[in-house]
C-alpha positions, 0 to 999 in steps of 0.5 A: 688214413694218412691217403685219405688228407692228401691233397688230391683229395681234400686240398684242406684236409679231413677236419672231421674223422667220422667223415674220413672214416666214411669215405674210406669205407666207400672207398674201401667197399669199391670192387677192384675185381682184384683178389685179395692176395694181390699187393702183398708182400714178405721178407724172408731171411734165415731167422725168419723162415719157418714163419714166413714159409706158410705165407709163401706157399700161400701166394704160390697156390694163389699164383697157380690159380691165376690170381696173382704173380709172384716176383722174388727178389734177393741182393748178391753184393751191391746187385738186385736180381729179380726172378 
């Protein structure tokens, strides 16, 4: 809710919270046309990884439907690749 105080949108803030929460919906409620698989996000590490494998098959069934792209990242010493 912090998005819905800042500046751009209200330059004194939100002072009622009903009314904040009702321009969220509004706003919230808008199509994007974008699924909603698009934006997320995981962190997958040894400790994690039977967790976290079910959500990567997820966004790759997503992806195959053209719903998303899939960016992976990792760290090899002080590099950050991308695949």
């Amino acid at each position: 809710m912090r998005f819905f105080n800042a500046f751009a949108l209200t330059p004194d803030g939100f002072q009622d919270f009903e009314k904040m929460r009702k321009v969220a919906d509004f706003i919230f409620a808008m199509d994007t046309n974008l699924a909603p698989i698009v934006g997320q996000q995981i962190t997958l590490t040894k400790h994690d990884f039977a967790a976290v494998l079910p959500r990567v098959d997820l966004l790759r069934e997503r992806a195959d439907e053209g719903e998303c792209e899939l960016i992976a990242k990792t760290r090899l010493g002080p590099f950050e690749l991308g695949l």
